[in-house]
N, C-alpha and C positions, 0 to 999 in steps of 0.2 A: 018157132016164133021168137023165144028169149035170143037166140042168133042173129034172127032178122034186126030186130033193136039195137042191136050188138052195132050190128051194120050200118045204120041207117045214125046211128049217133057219131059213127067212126066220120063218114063223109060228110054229114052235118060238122061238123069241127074241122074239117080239113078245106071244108068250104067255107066257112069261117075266118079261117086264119087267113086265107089264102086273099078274100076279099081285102083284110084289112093290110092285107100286105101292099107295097106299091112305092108311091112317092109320098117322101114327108111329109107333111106340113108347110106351108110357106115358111114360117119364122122358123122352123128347123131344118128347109132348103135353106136358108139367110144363114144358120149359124154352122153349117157344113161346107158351105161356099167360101164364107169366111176363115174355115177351118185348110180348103184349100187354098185360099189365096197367102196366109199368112203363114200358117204349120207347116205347110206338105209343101209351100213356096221359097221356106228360110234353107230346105234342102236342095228342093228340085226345080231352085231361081223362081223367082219371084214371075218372072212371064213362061215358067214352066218348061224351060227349054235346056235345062239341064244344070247340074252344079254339084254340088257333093253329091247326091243321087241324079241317075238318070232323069233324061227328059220325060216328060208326062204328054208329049203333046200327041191326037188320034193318029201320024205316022211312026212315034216310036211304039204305039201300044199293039199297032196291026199286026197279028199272027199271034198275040197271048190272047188267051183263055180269058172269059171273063171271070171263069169262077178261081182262075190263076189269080187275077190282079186284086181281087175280093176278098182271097186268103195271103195275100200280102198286106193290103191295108191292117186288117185284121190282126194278124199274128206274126207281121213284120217279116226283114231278113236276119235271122240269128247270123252273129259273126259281120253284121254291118251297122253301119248307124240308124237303118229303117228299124224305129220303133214299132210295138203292136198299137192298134188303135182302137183295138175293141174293148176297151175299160172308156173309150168315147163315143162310139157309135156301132149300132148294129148291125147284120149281116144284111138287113133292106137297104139302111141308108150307105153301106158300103157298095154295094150293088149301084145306086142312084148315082154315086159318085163314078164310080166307074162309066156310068153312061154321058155322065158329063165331059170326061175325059174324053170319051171317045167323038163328041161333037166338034165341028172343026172351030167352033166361036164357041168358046164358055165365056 
């Protein structure tokens, strides 16, 4: 029985978490958008089309990984100018961004 509990709290929390996982907030889609259009734009031009870092646009991103470009935001390119960005954003809204990229109109 003390197992079954075990169990039944383990999936209770992972259904949990999982719920609250997702998309941001509005005002914190607004302040990640912002974060792409200004931060990740001073690199990778301003209409995203390439510049000191590569293009971001959904044709150069086709064939990487999403959870590739999710641990780049995050923990950058060592040995490039790509900063990590996870002292600003978390592994969801790293993910939400990523799917932004991938839309052909952000």
């Amino acid at each position: 029985m003390n197992k079954l509990l075990v169990l039944v709290w383990v999936i209770t929390a992972v259904l949990a978490k999982t719920s609250l996982a997702g998309e941001p907030s509005p005002d914190r889609q607004s302040a990640l958008r912002n974060i792409l259009n200004h931060d990740c734009g001073a690199c990778h031009g301003l209409t995203l089309k390439g510049g000191l870092g590569p293009a971001l646009l959904p044709e150069a991103l086709a064939g990487k990984p999403d959870d590739f470009l999710v641990a780049t935001i995050l923990n950058g390119r060592p040995g490039t100018a790509m900063p990590p960005w996870q002292p600003f954003m978390n592994r969801d809204e790293a993910a939400w961004l990523v799917g932004i990229l991938r839309k052909p109109e952000h």
